[in-house]
C-alpha positions in Angstrom: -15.3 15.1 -16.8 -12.3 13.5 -18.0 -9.9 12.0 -15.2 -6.1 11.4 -15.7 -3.8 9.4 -14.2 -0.2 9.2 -13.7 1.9 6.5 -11.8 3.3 9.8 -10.0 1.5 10.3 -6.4 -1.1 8.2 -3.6 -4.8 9.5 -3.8 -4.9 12.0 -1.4 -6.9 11.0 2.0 -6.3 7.5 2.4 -4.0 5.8 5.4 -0.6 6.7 4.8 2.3 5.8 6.9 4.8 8.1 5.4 8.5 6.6 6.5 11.1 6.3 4.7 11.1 3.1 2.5 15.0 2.4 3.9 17.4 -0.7 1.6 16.8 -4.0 1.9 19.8 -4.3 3.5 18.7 -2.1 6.3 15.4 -4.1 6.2 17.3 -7.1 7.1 19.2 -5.5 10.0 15.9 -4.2 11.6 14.5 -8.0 11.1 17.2 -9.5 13.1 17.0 -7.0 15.7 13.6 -7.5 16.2 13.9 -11.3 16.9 16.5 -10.7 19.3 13.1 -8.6 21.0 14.1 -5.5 19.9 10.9 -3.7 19.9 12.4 -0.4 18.7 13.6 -2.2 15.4 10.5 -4.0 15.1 8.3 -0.4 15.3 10.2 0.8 12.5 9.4 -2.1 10.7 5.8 -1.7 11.2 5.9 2.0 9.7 8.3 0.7 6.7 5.7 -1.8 5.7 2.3 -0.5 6.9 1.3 0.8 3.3 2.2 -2.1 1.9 0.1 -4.2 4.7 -2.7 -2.2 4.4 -2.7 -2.1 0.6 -2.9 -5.9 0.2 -5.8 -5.6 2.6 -7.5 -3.1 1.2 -7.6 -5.1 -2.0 -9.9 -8.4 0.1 -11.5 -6.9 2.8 -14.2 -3.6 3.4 -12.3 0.2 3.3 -12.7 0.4 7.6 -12.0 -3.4 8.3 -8.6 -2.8 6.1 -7.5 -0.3 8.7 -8.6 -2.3 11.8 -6.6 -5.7 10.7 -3.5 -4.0 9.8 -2.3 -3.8 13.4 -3.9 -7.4 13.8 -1.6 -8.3 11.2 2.0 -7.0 12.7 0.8 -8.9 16.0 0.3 -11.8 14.2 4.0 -11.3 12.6 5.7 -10.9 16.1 5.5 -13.8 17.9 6.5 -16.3 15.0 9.4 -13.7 13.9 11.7 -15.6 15.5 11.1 -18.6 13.1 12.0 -16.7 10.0 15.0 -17.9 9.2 16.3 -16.4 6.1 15.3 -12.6 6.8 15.8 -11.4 3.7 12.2 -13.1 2.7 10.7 -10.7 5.8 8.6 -8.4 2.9 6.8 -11.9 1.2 6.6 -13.4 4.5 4.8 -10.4 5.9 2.8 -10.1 2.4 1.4 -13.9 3.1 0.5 -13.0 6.7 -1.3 -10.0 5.3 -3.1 -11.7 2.7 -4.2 -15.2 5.0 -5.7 -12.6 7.7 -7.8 -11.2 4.9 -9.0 -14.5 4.0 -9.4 -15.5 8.0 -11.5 -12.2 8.4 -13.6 -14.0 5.3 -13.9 -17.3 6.9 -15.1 -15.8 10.1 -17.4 -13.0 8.6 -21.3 -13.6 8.6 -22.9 -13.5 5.4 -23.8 -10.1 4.8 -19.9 -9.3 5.5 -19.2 -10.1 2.5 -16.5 -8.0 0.6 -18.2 -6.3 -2.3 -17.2 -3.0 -3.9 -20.0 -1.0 -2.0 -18.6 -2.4 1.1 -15.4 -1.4 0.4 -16.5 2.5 -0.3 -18.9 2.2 3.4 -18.7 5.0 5.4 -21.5 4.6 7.0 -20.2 3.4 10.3 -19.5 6.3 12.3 -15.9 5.1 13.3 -15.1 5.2 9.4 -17.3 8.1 8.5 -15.3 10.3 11.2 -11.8 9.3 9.9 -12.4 10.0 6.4 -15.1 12.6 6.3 -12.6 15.6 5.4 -11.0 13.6 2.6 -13.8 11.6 1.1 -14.7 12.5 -2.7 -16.4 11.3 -5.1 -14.0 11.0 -8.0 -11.4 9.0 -5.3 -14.4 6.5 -4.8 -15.0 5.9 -8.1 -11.0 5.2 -8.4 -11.0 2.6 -6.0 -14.4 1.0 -6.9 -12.7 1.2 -10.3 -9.4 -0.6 -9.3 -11.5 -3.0 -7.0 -13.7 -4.4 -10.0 -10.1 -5.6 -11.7 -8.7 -9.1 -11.5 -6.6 -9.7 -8.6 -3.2 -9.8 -10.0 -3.7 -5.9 -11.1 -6.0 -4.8 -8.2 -2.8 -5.7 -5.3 -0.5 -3.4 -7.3 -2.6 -0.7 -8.6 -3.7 0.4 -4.5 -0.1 -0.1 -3.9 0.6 2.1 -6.3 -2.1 4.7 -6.4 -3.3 4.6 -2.8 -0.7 3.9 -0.7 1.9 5.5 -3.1 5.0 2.8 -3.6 7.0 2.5 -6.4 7.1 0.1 -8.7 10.4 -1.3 -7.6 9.3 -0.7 -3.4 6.0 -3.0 -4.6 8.3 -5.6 -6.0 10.6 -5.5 -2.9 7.9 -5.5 -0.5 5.8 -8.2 -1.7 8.7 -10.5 -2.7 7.1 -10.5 -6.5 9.8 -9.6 -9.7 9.7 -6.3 -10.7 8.9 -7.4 -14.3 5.8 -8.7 -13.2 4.9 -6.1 -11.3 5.9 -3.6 -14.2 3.7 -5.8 -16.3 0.5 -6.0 -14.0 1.2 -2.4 -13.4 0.9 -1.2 -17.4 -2.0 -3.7 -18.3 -4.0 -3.1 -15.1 -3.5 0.8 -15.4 -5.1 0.2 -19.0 -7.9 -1.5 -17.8 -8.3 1.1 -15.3 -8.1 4.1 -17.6 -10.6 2.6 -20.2 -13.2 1.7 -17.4 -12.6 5.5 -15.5 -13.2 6.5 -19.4 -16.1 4.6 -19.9 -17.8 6.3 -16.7 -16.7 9.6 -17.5 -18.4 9.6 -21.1 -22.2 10.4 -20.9 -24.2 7.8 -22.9 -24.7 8.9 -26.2 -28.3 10.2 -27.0 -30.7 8.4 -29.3 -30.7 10.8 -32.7 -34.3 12.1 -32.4 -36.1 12.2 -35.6 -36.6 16.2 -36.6 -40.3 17.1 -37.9 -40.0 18.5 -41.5 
């Protein structure tokens, strides 16, 4: 089986929050709203930046804890909203909050909590099993155990990119990071990824057997 892939679309059947990605500018405007308790502006918000929130997640914690903490995340954000004061540093801001509640959910897990690969891909709790049942496949799996056994610096952009389906330049926006770098950890990660999917994909070559004359 050989499996391609192109920085074009999100695998299909993971937690989406399709909204329009909107300017920065616009960003901004729903940011100030919000601390002035607009809770209208601060909903939109939340459906801008959900992929994003759930994607940095998804790169530190299990596949169904991801989902749970995303919400935990945005009511984290609201009350100390008002102490942002430059608001165009909202999507880096909101990235850090993401990434500290991953490592808090670490910090508070028990032992066999741990995040591992196989954890990441668990279904078994009924919860999970239910919500992704329809969609679950095996060659998605092996895309994100794939992208999961990367370093960190490609891992955070790669499920942005492939899962939750941002572009390069929404990535860079969103998490406050240059879109060079993100470009770079984009093209070098997507390498690694190609040559590991590769690897699994190619059946183990066959020791010659020696023919009887």
């Amino acid at each position: 089986m050989v499996i391609q892939l192109e920085l074009r679309a999100p695998i299909p059947g993971w937690f989406t929050v399709n909204a329009p990605a909107g300017s920065l500018g616009a960003d901004e405007a729903l940011v100030r709203a919000a601390q002035q308790g607009d809770r209208s502006a601060f909903g939109t918000l939340y459906s801008r930046y959900a992929r994003m929130v759930h994607g940095i997640l998804l790169c530190r914690v299990p596949r169904a804890v991801a989902e749970d903490l995303v919400q935990d995340v945005f009511l984290q954000a609201l009350p100390h909203l008002a102490s942002l004061r430059d608001v165009s540093r909202f999507p880096g801001w909101l990235a850090a909050i993401a990434r500290n509640r991953a490592m808090d959910f670490h910090r508070r897990s028990h032992p066999h909590d741990a995040f591992t690969e196989e954890s990441a891909a668990d279904d078994s709790n009924p919860r999970s099993a239910n919500r992704h049942a329809v969609h679950k496949s095996v060659e998605t799996q092996a895309v994100l155990n794939a992208i999961l056994s990367l370093p960190e610096a490609y891992r955070e952009p790669l499920i942005l990119r492939l899962v939750e389906g941002m572009t390069g330049p929404e990535i860079a926006a969103r998490t406050g990071l240059t879109q060079g770098s993100v470009r770079v950890n984009l093209h070098r990660g997507l390498q690694q990824l190609r040559e590991i999917l590769g690897r699994k994909a190619t059946p183990a070559a066959s020791p010659a057997s020696g023919g009887e004359s």
